[in-house]
PAFISE-257973 format. One line per field, with one value per atom (N, C-alpha, C, O, CB): residue number from 1; residue in one letter; atom name; x, y, z. Coordinates in pm, whole numbers, plus 50000, padded with zeros to 5 digits. Glycine has a CB too. Layout:
REM PAFISE-257973
num <- c(NUM  ...)
residuo <- c(A  ...)
atomo <- c(CA  ...)
c1 <- c(X  ...)
c2 <- c(Y  ...)
c3 <- c(Z  ...)
END
This chain:
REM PAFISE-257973
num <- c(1  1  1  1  1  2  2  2  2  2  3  3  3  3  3  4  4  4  4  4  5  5  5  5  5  6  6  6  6  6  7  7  7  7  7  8  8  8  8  8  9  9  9  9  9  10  10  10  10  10  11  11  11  11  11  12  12  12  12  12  13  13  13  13  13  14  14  14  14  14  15  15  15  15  15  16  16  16  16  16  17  17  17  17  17  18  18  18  18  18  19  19  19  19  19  20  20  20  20  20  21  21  21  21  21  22  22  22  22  22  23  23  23  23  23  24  24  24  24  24  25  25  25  25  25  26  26  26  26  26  27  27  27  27  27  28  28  28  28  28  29  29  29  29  29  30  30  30  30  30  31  31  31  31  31  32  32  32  32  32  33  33  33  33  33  34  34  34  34  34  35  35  35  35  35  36  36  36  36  36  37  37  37  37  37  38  38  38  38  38  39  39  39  39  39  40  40  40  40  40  41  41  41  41  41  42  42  42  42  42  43  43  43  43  43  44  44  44  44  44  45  45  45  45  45  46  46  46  46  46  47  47  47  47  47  48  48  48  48  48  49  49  49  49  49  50  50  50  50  50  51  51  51  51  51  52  52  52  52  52  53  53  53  53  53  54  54  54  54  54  55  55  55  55  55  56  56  56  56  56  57  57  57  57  57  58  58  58  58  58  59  59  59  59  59  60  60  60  60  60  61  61  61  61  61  62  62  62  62  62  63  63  63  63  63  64  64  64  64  64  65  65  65  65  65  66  66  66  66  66  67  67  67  67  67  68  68  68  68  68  69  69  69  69  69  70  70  70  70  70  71  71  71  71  71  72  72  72  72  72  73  73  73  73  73  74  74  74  74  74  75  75  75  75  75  76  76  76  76  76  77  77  77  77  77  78  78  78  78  78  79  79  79  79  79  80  80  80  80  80  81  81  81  81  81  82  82  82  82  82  83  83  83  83  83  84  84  84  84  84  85  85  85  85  85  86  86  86  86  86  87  87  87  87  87  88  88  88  88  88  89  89  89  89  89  90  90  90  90  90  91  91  91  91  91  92  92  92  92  92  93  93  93  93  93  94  94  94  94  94  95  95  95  95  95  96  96  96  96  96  97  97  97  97  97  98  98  98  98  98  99  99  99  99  99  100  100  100  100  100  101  101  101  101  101  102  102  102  102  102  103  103  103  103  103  104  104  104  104  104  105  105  105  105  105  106  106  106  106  106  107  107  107  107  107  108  108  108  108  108  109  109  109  109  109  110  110  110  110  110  111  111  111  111  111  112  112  112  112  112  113  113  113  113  113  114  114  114  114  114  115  115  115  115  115  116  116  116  116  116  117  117  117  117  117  118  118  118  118  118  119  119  119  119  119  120  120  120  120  120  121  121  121  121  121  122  122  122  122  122  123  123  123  123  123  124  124  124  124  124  125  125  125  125  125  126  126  126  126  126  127  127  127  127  127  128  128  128  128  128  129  129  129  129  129  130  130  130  130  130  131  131  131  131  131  132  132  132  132  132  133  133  133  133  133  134  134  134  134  134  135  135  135  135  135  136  136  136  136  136  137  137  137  137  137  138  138  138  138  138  139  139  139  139  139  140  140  140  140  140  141  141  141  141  141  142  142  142  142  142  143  143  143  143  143  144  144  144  144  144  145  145  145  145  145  146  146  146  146  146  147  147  147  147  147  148  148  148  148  148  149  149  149  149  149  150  150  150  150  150  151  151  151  151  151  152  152  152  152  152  153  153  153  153  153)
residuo <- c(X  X  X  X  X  X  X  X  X  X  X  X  X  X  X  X  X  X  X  X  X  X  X  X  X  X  X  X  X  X  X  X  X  X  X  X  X  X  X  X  X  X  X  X  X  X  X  X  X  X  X  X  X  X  X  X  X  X  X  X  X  X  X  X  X  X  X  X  X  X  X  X  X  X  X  X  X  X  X  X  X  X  X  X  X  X  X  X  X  X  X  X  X  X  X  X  X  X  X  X  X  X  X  X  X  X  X  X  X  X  X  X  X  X  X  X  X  X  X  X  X  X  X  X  X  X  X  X  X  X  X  X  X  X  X  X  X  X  X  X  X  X  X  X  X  X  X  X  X  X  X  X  X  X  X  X  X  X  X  X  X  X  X  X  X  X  X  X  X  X  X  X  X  X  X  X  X  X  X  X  X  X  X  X  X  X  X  X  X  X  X  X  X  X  X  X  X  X  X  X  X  X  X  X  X  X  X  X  X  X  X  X  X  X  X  X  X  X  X  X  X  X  X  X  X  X  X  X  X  X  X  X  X  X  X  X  X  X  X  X  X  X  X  X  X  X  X  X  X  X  X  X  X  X  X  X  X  X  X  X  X  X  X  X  X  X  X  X  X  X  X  X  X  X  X  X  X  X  X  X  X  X  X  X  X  X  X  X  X  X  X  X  X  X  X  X  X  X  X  X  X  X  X  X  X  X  X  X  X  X  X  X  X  X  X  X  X  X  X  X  X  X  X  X  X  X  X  X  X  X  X  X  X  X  X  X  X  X  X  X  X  X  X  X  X  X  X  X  X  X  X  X  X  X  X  X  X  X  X  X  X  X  X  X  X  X  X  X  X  X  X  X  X  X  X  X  X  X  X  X  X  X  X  X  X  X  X  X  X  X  X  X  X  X  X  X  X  X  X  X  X  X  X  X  X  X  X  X  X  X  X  X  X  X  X  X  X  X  X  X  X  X  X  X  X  X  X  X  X  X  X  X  X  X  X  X  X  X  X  X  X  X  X  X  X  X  X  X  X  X  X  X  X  X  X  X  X  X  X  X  X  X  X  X  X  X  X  X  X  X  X  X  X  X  X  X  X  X  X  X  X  X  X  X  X  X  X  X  X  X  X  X  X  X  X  X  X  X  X  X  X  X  X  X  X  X  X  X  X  X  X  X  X  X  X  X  X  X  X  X  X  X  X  X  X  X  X  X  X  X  X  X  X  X  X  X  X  X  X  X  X  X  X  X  X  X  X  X  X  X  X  X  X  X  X  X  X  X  X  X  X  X  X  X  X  X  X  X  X  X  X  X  X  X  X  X  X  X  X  X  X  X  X  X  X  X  X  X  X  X  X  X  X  X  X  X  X  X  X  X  X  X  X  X  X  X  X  X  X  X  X  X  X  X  X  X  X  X  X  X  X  X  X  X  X  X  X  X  X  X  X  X  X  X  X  X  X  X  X  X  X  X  X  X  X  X  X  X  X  X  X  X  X  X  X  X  X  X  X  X  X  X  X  X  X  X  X  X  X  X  X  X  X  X  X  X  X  X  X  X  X  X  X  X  X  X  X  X  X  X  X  X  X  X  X  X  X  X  X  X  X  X  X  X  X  X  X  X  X  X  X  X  X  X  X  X  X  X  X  X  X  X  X  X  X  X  X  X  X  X  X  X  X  X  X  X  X  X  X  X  X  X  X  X  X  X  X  X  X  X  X  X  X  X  X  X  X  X  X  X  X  X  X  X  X)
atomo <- c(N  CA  C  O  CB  N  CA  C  O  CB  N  CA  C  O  CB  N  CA  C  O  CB  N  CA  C  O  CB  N  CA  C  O  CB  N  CA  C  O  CB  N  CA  C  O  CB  N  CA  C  O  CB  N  CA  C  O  CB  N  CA  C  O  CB  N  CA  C  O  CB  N  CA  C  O  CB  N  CA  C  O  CB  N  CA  C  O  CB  N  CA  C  O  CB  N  CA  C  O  CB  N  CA  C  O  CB  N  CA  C  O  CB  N  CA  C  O  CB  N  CA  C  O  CB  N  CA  C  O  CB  N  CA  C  O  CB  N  CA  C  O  CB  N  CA  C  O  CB  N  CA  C  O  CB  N  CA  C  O  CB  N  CA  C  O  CB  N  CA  C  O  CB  N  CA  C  O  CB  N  CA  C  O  CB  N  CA  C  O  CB  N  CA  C  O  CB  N  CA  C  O  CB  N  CA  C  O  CB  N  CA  C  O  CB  N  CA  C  O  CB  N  CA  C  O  CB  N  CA  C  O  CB  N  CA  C  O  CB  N  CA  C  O  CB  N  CA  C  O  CB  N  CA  C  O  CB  N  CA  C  O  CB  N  CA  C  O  CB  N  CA  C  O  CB  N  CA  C  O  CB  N  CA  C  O  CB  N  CA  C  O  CB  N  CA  C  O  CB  N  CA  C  O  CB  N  CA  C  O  CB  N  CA  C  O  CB  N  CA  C  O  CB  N  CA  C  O  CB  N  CA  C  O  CB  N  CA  C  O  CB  N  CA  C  O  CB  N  CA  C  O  CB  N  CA  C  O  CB  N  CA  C  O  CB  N  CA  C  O  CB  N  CA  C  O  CB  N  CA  C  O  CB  N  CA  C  O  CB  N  CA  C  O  CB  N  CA  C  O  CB  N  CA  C  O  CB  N  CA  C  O  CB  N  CA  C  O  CB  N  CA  C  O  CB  N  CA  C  O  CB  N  CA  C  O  CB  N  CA  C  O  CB  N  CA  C  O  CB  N  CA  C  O  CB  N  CA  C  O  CB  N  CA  C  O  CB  N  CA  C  O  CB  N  CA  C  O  CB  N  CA  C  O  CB  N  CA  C  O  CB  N  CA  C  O  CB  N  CA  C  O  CB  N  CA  C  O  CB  N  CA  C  O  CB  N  CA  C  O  CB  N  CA  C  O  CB  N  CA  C  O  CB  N  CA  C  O  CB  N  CA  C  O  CB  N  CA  C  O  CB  N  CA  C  O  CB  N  CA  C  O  CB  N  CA  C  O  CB  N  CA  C  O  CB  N  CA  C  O  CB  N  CA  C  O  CB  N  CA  C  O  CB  N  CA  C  O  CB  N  CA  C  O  CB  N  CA  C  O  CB  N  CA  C  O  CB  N  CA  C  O  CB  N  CA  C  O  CB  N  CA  C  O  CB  N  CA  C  O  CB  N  CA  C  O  CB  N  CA  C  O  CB  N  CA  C  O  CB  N  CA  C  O  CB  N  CA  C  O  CB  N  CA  C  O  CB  N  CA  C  O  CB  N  CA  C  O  CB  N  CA  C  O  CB  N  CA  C  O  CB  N  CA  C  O  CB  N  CA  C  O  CB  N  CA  C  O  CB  N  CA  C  O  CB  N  CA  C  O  CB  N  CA  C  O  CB  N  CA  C  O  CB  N  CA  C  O  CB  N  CA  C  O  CB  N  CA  C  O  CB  N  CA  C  O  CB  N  CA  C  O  CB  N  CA  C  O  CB  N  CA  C  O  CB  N  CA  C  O  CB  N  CA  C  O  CB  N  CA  C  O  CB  N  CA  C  O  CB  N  CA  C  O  CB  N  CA  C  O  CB  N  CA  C  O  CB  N  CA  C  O  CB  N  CA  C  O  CB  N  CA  C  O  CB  N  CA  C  O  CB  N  CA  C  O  CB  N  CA  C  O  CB  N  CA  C  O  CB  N  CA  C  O  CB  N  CA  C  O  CB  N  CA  C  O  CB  N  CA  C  O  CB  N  CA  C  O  CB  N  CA  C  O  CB  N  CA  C  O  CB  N  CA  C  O  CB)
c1 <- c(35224  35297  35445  35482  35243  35535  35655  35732  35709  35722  35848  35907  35906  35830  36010  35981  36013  35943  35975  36028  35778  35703  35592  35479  35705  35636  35584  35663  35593  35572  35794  35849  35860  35868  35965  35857  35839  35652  35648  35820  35557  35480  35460  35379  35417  35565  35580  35604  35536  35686  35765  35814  35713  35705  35945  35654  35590  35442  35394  35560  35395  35281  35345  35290  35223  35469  35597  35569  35510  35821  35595  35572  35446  35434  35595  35331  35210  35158  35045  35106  35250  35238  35324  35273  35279  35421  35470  35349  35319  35654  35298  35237  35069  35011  35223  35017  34932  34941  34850  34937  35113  35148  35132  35034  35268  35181  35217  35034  35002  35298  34932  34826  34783  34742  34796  34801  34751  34820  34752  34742  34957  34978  34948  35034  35134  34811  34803  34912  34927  34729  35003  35075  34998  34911  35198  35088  35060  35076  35186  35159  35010  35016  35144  35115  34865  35266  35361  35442  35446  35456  35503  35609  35701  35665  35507  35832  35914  36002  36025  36035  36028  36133  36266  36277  36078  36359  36499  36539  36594  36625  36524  36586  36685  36733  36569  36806  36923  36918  36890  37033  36939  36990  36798  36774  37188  36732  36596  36543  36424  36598  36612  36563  36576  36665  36637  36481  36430  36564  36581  36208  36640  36728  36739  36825  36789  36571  36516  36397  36327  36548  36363  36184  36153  36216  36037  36057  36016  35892  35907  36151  35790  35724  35743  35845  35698  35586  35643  35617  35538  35518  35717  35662  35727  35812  35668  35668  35701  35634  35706  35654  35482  35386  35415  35393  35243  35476  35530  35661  35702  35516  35746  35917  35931  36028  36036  35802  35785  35909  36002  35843  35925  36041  36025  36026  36164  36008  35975  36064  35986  36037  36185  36297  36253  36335  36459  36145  36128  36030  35930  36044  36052  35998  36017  36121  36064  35918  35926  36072  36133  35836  36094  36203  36364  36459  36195  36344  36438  36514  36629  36340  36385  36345  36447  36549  36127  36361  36439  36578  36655  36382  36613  36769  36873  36972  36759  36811  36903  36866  36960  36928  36781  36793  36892  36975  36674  36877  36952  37072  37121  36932  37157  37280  37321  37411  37291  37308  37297  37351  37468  37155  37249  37230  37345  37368  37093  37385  37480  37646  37749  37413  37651  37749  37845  37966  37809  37741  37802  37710  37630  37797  37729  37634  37615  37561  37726  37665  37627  37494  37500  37776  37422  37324  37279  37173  37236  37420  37352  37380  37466  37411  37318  37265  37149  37068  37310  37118  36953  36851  36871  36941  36733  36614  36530  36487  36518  36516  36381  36265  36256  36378  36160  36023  35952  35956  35976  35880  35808  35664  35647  35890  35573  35468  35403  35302  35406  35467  35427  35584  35677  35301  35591  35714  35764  35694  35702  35868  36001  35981  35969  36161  35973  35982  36174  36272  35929  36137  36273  36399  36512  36282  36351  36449  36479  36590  36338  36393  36413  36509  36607  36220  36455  36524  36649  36731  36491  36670  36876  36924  37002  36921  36871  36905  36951  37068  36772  36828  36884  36967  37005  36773  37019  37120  37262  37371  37090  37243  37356  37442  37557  37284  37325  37313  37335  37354  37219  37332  37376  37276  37323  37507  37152  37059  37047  37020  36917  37072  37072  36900  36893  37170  36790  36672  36584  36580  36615  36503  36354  36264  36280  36275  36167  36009  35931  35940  35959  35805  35713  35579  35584  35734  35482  35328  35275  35228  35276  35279  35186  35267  35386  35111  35217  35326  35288  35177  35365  35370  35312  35355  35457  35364  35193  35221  35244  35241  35122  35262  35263  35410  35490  35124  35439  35569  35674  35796  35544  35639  35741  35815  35793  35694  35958  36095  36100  36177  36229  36007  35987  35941  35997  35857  35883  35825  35970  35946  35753  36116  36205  36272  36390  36227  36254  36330  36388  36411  36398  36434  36487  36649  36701  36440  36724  36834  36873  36994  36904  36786  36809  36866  36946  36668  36838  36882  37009  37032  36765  37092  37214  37204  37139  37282  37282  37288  37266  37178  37420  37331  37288  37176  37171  37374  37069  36950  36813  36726  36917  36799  36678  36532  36527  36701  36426  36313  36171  36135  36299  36133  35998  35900  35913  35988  35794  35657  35532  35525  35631  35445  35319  35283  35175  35340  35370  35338  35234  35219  35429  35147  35035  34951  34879  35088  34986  34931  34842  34856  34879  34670  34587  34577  34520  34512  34607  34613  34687  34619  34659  34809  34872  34759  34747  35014  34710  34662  34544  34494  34641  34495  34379  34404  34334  34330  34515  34571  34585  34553  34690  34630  34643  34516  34503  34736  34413  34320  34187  34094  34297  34199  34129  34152  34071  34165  34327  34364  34348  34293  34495  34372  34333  34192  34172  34375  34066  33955  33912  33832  33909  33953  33932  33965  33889  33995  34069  34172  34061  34028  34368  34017  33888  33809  33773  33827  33742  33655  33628  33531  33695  33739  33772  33737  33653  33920  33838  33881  33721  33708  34056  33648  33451  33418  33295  33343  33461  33348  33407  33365  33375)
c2 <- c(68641  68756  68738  68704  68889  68761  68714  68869  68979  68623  68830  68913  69016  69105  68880  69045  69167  69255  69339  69183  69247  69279  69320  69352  69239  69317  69299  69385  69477  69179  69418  69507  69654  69772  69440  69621  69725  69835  69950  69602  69754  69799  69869  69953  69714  69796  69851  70000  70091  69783  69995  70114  70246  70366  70076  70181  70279  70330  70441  70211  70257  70312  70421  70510  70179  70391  70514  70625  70718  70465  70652  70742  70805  70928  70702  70708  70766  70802  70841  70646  70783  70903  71013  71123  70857  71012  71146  71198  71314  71151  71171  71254  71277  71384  71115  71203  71245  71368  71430  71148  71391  71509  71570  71642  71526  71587  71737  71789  71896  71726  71685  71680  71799  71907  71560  71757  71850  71972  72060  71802  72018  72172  72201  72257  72224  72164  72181  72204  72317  72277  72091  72099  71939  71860  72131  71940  71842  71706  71694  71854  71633  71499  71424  71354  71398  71424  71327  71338  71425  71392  71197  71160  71053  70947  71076  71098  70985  70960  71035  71036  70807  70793  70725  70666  70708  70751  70682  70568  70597  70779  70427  70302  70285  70321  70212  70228  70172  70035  70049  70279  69936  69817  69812  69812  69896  69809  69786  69876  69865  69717  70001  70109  70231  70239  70115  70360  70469  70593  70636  70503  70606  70704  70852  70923  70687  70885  71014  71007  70906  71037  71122  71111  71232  71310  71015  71266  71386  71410  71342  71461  71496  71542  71687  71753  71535  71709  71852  71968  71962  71899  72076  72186  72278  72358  72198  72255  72353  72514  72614  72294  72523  72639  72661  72777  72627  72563  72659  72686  72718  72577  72685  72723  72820  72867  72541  72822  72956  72864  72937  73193  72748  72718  72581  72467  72710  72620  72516  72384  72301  72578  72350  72259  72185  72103  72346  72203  72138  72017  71998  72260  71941  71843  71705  71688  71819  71645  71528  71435  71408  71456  71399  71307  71393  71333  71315  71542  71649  71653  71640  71803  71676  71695  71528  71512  71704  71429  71304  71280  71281  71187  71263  71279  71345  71292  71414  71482  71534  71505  71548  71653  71453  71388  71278  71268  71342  71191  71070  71073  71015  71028  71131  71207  71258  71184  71288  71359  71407  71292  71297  71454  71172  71088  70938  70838  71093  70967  70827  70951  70902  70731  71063  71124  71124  71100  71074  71163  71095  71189  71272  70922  71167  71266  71110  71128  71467  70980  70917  70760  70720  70893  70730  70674  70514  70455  70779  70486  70366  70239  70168  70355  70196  70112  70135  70044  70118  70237  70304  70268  70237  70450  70267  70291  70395  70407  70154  70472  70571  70495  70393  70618  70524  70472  70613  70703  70402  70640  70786  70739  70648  70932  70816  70786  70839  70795  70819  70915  70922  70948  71011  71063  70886  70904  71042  71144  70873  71036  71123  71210  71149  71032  71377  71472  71448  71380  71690  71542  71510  71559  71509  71609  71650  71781  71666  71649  71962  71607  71474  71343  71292  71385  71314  71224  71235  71145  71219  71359  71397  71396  71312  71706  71482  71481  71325  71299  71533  71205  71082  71027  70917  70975  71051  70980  71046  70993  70999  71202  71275  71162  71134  71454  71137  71044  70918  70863  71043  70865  70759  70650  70542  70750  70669  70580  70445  70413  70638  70372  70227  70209  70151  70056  70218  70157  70259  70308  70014  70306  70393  70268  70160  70511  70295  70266  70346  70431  70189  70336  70450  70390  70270  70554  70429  70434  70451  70356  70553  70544  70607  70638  70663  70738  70643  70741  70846  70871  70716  70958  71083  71120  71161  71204  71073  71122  71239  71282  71106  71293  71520  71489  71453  71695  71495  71524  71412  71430  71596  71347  71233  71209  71214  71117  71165  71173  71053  71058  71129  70964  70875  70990  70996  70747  71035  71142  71180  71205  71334  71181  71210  71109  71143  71295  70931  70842  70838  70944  70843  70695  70672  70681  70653  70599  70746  70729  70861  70880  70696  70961  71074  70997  71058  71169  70891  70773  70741  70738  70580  70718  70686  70503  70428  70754  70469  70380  70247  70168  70394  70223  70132  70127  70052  70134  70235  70257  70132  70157  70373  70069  69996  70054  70125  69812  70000  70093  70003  69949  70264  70003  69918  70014  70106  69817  70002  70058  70058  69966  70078  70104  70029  69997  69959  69878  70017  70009  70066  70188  70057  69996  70068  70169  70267  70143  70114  70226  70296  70415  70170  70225  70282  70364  70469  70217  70358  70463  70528  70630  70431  70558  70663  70775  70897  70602  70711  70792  70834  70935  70739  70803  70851  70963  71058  70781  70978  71083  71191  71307  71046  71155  71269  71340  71462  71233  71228  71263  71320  71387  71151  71277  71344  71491  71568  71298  71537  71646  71758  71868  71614  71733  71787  71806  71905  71679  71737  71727  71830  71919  71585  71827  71948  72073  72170  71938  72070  72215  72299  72417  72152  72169  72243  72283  72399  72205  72182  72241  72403  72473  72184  72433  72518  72646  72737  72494  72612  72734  72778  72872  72670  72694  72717  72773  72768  72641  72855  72884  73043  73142  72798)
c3 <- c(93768  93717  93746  93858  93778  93642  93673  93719  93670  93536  93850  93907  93833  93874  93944  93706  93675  93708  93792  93574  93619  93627  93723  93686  93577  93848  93963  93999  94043  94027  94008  94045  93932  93966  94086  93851  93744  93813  93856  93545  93799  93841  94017  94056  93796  94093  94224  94234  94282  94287  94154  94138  94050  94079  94068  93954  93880  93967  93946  93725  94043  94155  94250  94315  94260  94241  94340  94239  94295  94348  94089  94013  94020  94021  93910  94025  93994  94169  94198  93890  94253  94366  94335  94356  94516  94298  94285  94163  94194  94235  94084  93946  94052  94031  93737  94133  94248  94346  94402  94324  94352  94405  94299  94317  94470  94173  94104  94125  94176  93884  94073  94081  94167  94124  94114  94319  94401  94406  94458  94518  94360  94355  94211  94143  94399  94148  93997  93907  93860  93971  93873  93835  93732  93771  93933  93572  93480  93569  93622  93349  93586  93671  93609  93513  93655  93641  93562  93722  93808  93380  93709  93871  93816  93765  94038  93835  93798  93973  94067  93636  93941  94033  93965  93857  94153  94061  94007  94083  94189  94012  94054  94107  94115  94007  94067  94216  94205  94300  94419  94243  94261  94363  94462  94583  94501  94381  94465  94507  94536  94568  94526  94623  94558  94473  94757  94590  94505  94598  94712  94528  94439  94469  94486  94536  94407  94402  94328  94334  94327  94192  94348  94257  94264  94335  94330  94198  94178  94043  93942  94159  94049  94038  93926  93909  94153  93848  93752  93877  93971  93569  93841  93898  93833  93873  94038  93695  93609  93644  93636  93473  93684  93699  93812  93846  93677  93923  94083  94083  94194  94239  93994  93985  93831  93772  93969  93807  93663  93589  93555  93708  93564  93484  93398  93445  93581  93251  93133  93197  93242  92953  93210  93218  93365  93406  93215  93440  93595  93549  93618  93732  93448  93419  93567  93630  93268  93584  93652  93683  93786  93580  93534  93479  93563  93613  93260  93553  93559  93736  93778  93512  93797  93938  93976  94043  93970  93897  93955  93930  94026  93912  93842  93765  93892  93940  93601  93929  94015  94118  94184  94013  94207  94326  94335  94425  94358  94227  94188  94194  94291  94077  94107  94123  94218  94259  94062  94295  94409  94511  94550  94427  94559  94609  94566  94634  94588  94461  94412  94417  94371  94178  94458  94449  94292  94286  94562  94152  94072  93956  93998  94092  93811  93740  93615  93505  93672  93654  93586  93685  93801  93509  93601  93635  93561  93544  93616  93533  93444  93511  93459  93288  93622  93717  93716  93694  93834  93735  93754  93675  93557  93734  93729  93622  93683  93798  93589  93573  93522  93542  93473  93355  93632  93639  93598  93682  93801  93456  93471  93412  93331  93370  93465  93425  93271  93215  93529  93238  93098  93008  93059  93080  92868  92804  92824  92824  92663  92837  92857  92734  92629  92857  92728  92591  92545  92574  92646  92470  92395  92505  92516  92231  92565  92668  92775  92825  92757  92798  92935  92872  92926  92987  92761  92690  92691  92710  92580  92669  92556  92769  92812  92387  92844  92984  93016  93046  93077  93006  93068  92960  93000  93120  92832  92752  92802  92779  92582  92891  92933  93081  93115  92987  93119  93237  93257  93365  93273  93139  93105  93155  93190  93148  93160  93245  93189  93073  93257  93290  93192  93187  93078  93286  93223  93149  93170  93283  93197  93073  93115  93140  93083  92972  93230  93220  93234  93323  93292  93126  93131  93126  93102  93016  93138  93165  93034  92972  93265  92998  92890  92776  92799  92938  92624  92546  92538  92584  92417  92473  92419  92254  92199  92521  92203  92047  92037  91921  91951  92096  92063  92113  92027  92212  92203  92258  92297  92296  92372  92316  92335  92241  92119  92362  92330  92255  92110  92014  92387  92133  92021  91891  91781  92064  91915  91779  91670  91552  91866  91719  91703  91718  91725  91749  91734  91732  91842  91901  91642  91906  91981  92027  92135  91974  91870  91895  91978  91985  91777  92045  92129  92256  92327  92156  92281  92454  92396  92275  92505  92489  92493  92475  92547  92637  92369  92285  92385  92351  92199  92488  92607  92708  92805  92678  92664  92716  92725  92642  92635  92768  92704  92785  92886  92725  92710  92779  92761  92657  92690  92832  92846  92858  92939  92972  92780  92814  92859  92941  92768  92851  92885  93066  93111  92800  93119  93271  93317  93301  93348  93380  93435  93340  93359  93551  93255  93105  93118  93091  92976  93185  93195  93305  93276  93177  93406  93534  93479  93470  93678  93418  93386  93279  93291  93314  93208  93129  93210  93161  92997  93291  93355  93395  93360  93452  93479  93534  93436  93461  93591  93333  93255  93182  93170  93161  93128  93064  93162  93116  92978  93302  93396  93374  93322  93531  93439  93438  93278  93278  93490  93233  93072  93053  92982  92952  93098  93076  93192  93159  93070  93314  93396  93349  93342  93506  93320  93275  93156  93153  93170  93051  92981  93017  93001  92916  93091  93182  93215  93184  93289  93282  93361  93262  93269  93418  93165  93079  92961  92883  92969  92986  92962  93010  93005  92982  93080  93206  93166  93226  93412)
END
């Protein structure tokens, strides 16, 4: 397995612990972290249903740790590790940010910012997919398949 890729997947097992957390405060399983220079600048988790607030997306939570942490509101050294594609609201956020690369896990045909083309990322964005693809989606299709569950009864 060549480096990149070895580290691409490092970082994104960092995501799919944070999306393990949202997990346990029933929250949508999604965890992004923010890379700079090897090391995780951000991360964060949804907690959209424990902060009553649509905009507390994963991607969101990380962004501003990141920032915060580089003393700065731009990010394009960085990479985005998220476990499932970025919606459009996360998307237009990291093109604000200037993030130099997404990586993601999973796509999302319903919501993901691709549904609307890629030119929502800031033009120096590049983005790799497919990371850990299948654990990502597990996570999600577990959680969704419970949630029905649930709502049977």
């Amino acid at each position: 397995m060549e480096k990149g890729r070895q580290e691409d997947e490092f970082f994104m097992r960092a995501a799919i612990s944070e999306a393990q957390a949202a997990l346990e405060e029933h929250e949508v399983p999604i965890g992004a972290v923010v890379v700079a220079k090897g090391r995780i600048v951000g991360r964060g988790h949804n907690l959209v249903e424990t902060l009553v607030d649509a905009t507390a997306h994963a991607e969101m939570q990380a962004i501003t740790a990141a920032m915060q942490a580089a003393g700065g509101k731009y990010l394009n050294e960085c990479t985005l590790y998220v476990t499932v594609e970025p919606c459009v609201m996360c998307a237009g956020a990291l093109a604000w940010a200037q993030i130099g690369r997404i990586v993601y896990g999973v796509s999302d045909p319903k919501r993901g910012y691709t549904t609307i083309g890629a030119r929502v990322l800031h033009p120096k964005t590049t983005v790799t997919s497919g990371i850990l693809e299948q654990e990502c989606a597990e996570l999600m299709t577990g959680f969704f398949k419970k949630l029905r569950g649930l709502n049977l009864k």
